[in-house]
C-alpha positions as CSV (number, residue, x, y, z in Angstrom):
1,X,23.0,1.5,-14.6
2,X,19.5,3.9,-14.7
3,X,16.8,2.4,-13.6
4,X,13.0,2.8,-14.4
5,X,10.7,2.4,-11.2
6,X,7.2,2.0,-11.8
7,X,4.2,1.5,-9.4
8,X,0.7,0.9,-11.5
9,X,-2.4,1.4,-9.6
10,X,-5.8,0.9,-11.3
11,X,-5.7,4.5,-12.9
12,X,-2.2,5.8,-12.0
13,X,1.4,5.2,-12.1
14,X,3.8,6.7,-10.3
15,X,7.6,6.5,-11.0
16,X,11.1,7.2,-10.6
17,X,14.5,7.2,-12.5
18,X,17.7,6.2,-10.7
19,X,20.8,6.3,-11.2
20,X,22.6,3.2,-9.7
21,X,26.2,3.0,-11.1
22,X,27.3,3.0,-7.9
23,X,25.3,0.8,-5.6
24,X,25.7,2.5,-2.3
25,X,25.3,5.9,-3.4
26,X,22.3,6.3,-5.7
27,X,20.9,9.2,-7.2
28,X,17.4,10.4,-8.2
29,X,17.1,12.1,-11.7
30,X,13.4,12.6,-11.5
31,X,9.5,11.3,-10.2
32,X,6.3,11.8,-11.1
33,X,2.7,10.4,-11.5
34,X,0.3,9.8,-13.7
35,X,-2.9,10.2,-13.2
36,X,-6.7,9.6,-14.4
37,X,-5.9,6.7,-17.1
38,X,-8.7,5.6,-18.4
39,X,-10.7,9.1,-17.7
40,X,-11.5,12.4,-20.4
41,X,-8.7,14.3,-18.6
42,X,-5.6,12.7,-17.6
43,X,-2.5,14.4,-16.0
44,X,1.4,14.0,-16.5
45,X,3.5,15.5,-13.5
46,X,7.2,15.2,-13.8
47,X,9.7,16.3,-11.9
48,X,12.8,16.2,-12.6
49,X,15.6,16.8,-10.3
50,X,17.4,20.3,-10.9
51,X,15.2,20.9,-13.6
52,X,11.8,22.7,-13.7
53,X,8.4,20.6,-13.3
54,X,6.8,19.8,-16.1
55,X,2.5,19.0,-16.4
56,X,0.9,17.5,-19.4
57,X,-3.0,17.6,-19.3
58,X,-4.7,14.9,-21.5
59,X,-6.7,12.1,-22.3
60,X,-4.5,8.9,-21.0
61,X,-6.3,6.1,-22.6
62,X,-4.5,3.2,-21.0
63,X,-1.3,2.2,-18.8
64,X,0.9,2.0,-22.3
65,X,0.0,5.4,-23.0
66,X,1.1,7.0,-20.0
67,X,4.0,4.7,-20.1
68,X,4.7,6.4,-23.4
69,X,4.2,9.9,-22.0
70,X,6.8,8.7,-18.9
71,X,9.8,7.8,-21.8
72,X,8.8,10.6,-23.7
73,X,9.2,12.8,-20.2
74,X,12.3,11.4,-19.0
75,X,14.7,11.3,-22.3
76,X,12.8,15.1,-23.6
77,X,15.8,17.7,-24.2
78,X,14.3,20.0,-21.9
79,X,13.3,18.6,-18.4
80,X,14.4,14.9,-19.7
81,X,17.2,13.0,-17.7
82,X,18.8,11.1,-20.0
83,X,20.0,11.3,-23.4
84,X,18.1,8.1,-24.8
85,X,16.9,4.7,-24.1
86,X,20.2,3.3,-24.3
87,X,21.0,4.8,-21.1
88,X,17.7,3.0,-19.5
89,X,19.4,-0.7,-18.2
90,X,16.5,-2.2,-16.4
91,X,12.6,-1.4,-15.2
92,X,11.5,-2.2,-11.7
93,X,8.1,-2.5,-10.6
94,X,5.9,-2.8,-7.4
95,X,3.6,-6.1,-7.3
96,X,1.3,-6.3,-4.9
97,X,0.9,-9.8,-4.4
98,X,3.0,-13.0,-5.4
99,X,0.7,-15.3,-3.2
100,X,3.4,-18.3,-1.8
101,X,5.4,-18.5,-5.2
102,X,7.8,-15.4,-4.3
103,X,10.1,-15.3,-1.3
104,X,12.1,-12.8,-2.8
105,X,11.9,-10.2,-5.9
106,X,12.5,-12.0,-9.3
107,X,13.3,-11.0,-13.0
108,X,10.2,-11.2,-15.1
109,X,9.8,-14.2,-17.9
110,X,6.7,-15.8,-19.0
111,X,6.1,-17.8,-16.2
112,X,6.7,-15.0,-13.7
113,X,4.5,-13.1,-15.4
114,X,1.8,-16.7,-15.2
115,X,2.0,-16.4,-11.3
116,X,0.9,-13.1,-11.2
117,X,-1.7,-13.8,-13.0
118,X,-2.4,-16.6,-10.7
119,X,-2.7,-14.1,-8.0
120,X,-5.2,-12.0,-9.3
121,X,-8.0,-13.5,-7.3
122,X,-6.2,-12.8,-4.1
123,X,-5.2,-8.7,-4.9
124,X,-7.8,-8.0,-7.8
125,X,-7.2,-4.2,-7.3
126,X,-3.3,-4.3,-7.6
127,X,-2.1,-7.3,-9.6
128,X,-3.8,-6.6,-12.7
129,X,-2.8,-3.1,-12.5
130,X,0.6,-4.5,-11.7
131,X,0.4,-6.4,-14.9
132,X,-0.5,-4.3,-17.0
133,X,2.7,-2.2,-16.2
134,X,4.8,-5.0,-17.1
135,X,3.1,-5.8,-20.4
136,X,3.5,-2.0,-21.4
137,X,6.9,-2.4,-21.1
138,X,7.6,-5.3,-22.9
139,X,5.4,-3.9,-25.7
140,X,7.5,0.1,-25.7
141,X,10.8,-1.3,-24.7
142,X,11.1,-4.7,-25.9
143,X,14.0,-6.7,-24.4
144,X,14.8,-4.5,-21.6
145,X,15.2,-6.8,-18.3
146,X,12.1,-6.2,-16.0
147,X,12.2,-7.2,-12.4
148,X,9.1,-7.8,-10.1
149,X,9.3,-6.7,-6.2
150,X,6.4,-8.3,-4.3
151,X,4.8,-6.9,-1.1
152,X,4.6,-10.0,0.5
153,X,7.9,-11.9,-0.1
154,X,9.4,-10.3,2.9
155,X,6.7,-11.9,4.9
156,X,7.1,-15.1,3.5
157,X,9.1,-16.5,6.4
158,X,6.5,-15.9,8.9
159,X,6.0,-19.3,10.6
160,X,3.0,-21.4,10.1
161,X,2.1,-20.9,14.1
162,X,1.3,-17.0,12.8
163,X,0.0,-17.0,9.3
164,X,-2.7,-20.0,9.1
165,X,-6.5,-18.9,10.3
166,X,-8.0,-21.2,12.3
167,X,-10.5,-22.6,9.4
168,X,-10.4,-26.1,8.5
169,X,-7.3,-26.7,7.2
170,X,-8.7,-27.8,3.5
171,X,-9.1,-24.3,2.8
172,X,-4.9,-23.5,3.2
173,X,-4.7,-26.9,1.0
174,X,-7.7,-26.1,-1.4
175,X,-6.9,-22.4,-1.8
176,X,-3.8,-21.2,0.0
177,X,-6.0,-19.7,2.5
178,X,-3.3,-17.8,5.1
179,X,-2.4,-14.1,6.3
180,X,0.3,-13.2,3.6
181,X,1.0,-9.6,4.3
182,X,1.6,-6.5,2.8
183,X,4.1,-3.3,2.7
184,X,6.5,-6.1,3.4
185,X,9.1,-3.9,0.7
186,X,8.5,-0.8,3.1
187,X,8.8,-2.8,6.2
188,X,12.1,-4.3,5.3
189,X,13.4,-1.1,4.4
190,X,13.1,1.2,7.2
191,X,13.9,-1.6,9.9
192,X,16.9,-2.2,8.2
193,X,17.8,1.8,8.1
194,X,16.7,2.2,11.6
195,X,18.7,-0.4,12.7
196,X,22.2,1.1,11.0
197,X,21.2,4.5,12.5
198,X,20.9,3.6,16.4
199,X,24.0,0.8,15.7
200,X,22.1,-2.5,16.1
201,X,23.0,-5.6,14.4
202,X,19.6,-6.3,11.8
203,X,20.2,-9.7,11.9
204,X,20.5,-10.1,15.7
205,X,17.5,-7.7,16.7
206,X,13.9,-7.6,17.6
207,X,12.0,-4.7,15.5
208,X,8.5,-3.6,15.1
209,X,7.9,-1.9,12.5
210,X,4.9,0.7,12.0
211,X,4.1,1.6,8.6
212,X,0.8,4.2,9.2
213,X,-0.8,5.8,6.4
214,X,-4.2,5.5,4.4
215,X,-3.3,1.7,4.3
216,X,-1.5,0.9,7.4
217,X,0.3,-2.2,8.8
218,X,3.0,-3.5,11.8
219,X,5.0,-6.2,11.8
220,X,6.8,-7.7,14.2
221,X,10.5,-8.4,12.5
222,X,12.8,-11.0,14.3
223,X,16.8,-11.2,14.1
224,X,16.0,-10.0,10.6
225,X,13.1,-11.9,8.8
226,X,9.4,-11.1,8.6
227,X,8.3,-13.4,11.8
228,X,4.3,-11.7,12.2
229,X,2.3,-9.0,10.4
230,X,-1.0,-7.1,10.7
231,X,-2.7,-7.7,7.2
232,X,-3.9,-10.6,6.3
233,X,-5.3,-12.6,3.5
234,X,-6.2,-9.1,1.7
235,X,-5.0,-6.2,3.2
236,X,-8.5,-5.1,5.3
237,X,-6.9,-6.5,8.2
238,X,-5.4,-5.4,11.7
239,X,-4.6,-1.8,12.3
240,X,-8.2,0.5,11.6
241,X,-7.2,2.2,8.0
242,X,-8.6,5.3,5.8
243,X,-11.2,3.4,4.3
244,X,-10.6,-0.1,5.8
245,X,-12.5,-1.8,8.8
246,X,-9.2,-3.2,10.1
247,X,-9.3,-6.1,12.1
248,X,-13.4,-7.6,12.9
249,X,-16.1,-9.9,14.2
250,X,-16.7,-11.4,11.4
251,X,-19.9,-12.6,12.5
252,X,-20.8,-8.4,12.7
253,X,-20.4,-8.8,8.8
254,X,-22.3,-11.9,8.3
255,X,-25.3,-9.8,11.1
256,X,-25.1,-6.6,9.1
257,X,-25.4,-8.5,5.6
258,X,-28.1,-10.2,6.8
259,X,-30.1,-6.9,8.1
260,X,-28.9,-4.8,4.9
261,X,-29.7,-7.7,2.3
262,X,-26.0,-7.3,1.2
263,X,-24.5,-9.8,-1.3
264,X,-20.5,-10.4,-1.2
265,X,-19.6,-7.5,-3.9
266,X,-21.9,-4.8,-1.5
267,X,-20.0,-6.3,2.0
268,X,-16.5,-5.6,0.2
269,X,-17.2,-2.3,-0.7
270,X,-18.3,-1.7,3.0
271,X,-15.2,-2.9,4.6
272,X,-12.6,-1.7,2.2
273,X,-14.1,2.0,1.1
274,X,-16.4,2.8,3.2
275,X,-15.3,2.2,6.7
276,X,-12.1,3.0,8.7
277,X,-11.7,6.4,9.7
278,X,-14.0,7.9,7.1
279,X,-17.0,5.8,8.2
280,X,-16.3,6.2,11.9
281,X,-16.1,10.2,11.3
282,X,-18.2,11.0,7.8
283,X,-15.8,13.3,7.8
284,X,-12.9,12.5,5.8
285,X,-10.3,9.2,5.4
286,X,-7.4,11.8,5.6
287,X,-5.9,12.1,9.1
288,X,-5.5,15.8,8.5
289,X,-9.1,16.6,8.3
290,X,-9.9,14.6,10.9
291,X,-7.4,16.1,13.4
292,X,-8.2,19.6,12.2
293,X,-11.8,18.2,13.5
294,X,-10.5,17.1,16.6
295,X,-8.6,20.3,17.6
296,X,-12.4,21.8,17.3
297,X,-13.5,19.3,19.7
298,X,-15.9,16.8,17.2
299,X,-16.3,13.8,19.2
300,X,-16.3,11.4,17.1
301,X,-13.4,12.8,15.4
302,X,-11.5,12.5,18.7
303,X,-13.0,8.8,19.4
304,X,-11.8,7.7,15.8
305,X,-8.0,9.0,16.5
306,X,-8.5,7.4,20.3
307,X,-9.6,3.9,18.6
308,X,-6.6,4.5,15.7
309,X,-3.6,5.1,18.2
310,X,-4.9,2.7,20.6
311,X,-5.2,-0.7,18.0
312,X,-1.8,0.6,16.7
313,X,0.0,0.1,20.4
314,X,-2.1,-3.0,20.9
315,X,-0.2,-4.9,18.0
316,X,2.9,-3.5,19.3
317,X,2.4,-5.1,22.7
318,X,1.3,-8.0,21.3
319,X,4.4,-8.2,18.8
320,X,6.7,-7.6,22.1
321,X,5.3,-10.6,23.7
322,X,5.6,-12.8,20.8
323,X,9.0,-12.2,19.8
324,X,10.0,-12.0,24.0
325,X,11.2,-8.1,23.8
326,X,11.7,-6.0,21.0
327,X,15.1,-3.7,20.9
328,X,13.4,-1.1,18.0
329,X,10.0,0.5,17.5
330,X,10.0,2.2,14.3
331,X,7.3,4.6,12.8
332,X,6.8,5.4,9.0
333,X,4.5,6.0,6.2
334,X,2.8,9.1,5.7
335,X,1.2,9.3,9.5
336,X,3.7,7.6,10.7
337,X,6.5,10.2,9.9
338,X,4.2,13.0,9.9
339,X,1.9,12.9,12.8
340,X,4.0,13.7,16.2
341,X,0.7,12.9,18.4
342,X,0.1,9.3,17.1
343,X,3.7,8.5,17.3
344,X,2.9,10.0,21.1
345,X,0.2,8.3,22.2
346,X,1.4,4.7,20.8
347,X,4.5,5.1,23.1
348,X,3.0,6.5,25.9
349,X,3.1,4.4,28.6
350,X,5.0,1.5,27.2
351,X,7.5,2.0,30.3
352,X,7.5,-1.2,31.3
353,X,8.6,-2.7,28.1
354,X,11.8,-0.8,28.6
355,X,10.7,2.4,26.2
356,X,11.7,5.9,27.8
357,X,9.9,8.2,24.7
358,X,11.6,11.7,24.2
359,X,8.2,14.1,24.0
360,X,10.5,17.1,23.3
361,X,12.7,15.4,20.4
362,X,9.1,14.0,18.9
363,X,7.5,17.5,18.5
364,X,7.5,19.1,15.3
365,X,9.0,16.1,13.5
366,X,8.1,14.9,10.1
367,X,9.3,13.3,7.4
368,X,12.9,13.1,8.2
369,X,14.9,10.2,10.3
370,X,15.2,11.0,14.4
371,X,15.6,8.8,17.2
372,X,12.4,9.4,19.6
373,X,13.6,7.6,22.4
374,X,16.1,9.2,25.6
375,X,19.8,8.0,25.5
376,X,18.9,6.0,28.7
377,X,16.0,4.0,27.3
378,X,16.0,0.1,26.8
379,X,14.0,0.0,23.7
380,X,15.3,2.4,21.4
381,X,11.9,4.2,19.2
382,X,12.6,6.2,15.6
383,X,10.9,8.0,13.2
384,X,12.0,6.9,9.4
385,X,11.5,7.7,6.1
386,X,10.7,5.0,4.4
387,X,11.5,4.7,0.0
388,X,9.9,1.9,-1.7
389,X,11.3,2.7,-4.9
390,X,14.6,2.9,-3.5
391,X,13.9,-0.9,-2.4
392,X,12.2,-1.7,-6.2
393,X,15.4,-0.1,-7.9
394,X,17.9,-1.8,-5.4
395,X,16.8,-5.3,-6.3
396,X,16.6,-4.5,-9.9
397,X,19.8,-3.8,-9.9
398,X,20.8,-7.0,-7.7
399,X,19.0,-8.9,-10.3
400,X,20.0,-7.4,-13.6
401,X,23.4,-5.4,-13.0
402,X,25.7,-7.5,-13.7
């Protein structure tokens, strides 16, 4: 069964086609991303696997379109990757949020498609993007089971005790007012793959999970199941992000909208695009620049990567405490399995929670799987590369394979 994998943002979708007749051993055929929908020059890049790259530079009016321009990509003669549709058994896609209806991923129908909807309010940059991904679909390929994978289902078992603010408690009943969670899809993945590599039992062990990149989150995973998570309500909270305030006074917000005469559209702006890294620095929201910075000795650039690492190892303590020990630390994302120093720092004198890290096996490493940790240490610390898609295309095939 090949499977279509697609992940619509507001102006882009990336994608993937995967071969999964045989579930334990699938195989990529080809990626790619759209990009600019909506704008007077879009671009097509596909890649297909043993083939050449192709690019396509045009005007990409909306996500059907460059849906269109995917199927017309993947079955071309050329650099296609299969023959025809027929060969196409299902289409996965990323949702961002599925709010408390979705504990697991689910094959779309009309009232799947109704609760996504419903969730709009609470991920209004993702969900109708989402969406619109879905409805492309059903208008190109009509009949063709679609499935929806959720970011937050993992985290759906989190326990009352960790996911309710402490508001009065008619705003949970009035609007489902809680921490819900995101990367959960990510999250799940790599703890499970670290877990198989250093020969723990997922189901009987204490992760952390660390899934850094320009949106970053940890979550604390007990004896299998989503038990605490950084991101909250939307996903501006916890861990100090590209663009994202991270965790906050929110009486700081409620001071500086009161000094700046800021209404509630202007305040969201602030804390999701114009803080984080690239308002500590004005330098950049990509960790690259801002080390390159660093190494130059910009101060501010160091204090931003001092106040990064440092809220990233608090959650990790705190997650230790809360789950009584952890067995696993495991970094990802694109800092996370890219940036040798963060991973560093975080560890760094974490001794007494049983972690011995391996400097010399950490240097140089990125973006491949290594255990971090020395053979004699307690707490057992990898680097993993983590593959949403994999995860979207693994559960569509659960749901629709048979």
């Amino acid at each position: 069964m090949t499977i279509l994998v697609l992940n619509c943002g507001s102006s882009s979708i990336k994608y993937q086609v995967i071969d999964m007749n045989v579930a334990n051993d699938p195989k990529l055929l080809a990626k790619g991303l759209v990009e600019r929908i909506g704008l007077a020059e879009g671009i097509l890049t596909h890649k297909p696997v043993g083939k050449d790259k192709f690019e396509l530079n045009q005007p990409i009016k909306d996500h059907t379109e460059g849906i269109s321009l995917i199927i017309d990509a993947i079955t071309n003669p050329n650099h296609g990757v299969i023959a025809s549709l027929n060969e196409l058994g299902a289409v996965g896609h990323r949702v961002a949020h599925g709010g408390e209806y979705f504990a697991d991923s689910a094959v779309v129908t009309p009232e799947v498609i109704e609760k996504i909807k419903t969730c709009f309010e609470l991920a209004p940059l993702h969900n109708p993007a989402n969406l619109s991904g879905i409805l492309a679909i059903e208008n190109l390929l009509p009949g063709i089971p679609q499935v929806a994978v959720f970011d937050t289902s993992f985290h759906q078992t989190i326990p009352a005790k960790n996911y309710l603010y402490a508001l009065p408690y008619k705003y949970y009943e009035d609007y489902r007012i809680r921490r819900y969670g995101f990367h959960g899809t990510s999250h799940k993945f790599v703890a499970k793959k670290a877990c198989d590599i250093c020969g723990l039992d997922f189901e009987k062990s204490k992760v952390i999970t660390c899934h850094i990149g320009n949106g970053a989150s940890v979550t604390a995973i007990l004896n299998g199941k989503s038990f605490d998570t950084s991101l909250g309500f939307t996903p501006v909270d916890g861990l100090i992000m590209g663009t994202r305030t991270g965790e906050i006074d929110p009486g700081a917000l409620l001071y500086i909208a009161d000094k700046e005469n800021m209404d509630t559209a202007q305040l969201n702006n602030l804390i999701n695009k114009k803080s984080g890294m690239q308002g500590l620095t004005d330098i950049s929201s990509d960790m690259r620049d801002i080390e390159a910075e660093a190494e130059k000795g910009n101060q501010r650039a160091l204090l931003a990567l001092d106040m990064y690492r440092t809220r990233i190892k608090r959650f990790v303590g705190g997650y230790a405490a809360i789950m009584g020990g952890v067995d696993l630390i495991v970094f990802t994302g694109g800092v996370g399995e890219n940036d040798p120093m963060t991973r560093l720092q975080v560890c760094e004198e974490l001794e007494f929670m049983g972690v011995e890290f391996d400097q010399d096996a950490n240097k140089g490493v990125r973006g491949k799987d290594k255990i971090l940790s020395k053979d004699s240490s307690r707490v057992k610390v990898m680097v993993t590369t983590t593959d949403e898609e994999l995860v979207i295309a693994t559960d569509t095939f659960r749901l629709t394979g048979k």
